[in-house]
N, C-alpha and C positions, 0 to 999 in steps of 0.2 A: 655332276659337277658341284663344288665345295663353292661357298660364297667365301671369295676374299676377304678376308680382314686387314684394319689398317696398323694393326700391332706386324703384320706381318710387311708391309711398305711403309709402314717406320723403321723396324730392322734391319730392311733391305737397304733404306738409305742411310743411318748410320754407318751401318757395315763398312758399304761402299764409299761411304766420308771418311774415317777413319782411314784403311786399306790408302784409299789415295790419296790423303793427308802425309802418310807415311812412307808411300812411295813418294810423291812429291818433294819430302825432306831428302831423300837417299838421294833421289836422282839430281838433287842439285848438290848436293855433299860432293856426288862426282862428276856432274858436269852442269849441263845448262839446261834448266827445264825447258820442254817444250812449249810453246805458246798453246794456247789456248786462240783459235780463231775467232776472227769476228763475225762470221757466218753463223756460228753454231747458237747465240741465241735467236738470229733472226728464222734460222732451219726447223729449230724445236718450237717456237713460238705457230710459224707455217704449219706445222706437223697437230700442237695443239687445234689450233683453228680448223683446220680439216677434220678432225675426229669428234671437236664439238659440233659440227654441221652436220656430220654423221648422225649421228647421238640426238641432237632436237629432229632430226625428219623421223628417225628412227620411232621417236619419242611421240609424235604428232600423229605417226601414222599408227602408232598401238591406241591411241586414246580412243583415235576417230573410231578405231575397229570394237573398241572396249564398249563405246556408246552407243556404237550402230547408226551410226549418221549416215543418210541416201550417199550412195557413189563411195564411199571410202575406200581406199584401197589397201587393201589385209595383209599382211605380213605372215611371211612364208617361213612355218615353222625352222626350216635350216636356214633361215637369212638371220632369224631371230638367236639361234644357237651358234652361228658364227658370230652375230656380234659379241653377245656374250663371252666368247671365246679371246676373240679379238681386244674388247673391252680390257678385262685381266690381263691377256700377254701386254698391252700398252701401257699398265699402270704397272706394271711391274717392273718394267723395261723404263719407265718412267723414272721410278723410285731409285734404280740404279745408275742411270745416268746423272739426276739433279744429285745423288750421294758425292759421284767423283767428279763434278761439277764444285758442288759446294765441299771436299777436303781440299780440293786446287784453292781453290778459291780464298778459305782458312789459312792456311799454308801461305800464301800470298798476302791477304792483310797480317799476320804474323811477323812475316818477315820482313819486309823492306816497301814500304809506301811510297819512300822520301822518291825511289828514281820511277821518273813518269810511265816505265814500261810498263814495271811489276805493277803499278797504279791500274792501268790500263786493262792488264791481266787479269787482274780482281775484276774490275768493273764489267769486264766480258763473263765471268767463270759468277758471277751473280746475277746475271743478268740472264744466263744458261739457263742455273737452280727455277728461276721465279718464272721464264718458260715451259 
């Protein structure tokens, strides 16, 4: 397995900012863009916090095993390569969600601030990104 780079979840989130920047324009050209829910940063913000909990035991339990500390308990080569796995698919999957997060979100400060919805909209579809 390749070690990710972030030229490459920079990409991914441009991309995907763009793309739904652009869909965002269309779909309101013809009708009414979808909302953006209020759940969705508190869901991905959840979703962070779980994977960083992940991540520091993950983390605690390689050190204790690296130093040899009495009682430690060792990390099971395929727990270790799944997270690895895992790791990647979640920052990638990341990078393309906060992309069309933040082209809504663009799209939305762009266009119309003044009425409290679109306002609102924004403040969710930023509040997504930084999730």
């Amino acid at each position: 397995m390749k070690q990710l780079r972030i030229g490459v979840l920079v990409g991914l989130f441009l991309g995907a900012g763009v793309l739904s920047w652009a869909g965002a324009r269309l779909w309101d050209s013809v009708g009414t863009l979808p909302s953006v829910p209020l759940a969705a940063p508190v869901v991905l913000a959840l979703i962070a916090v779980v994977l960083g909990a992940t991540a520091l035991s993950l983390r605690s339990r390689l050190l204790a095993q690296r130093e040899r500390q009495p009682g430690a308990k060792g990390v099971d080569p395929l727990v270790a390569a799944r997270a690895v796995v895992f790791g990647q698919a979640s920052a990638l999957v990341a990078a393309l969600v906060a992309g069309v997060y933040g082209g809504v979100g663009l799209f939305l400060v762009l266009a119309e601030l003044d009425v409290p919805a679109r306002r609102d909209q924004a403040i969710y579809a930023g509040a997504s990104v930084v999730a």
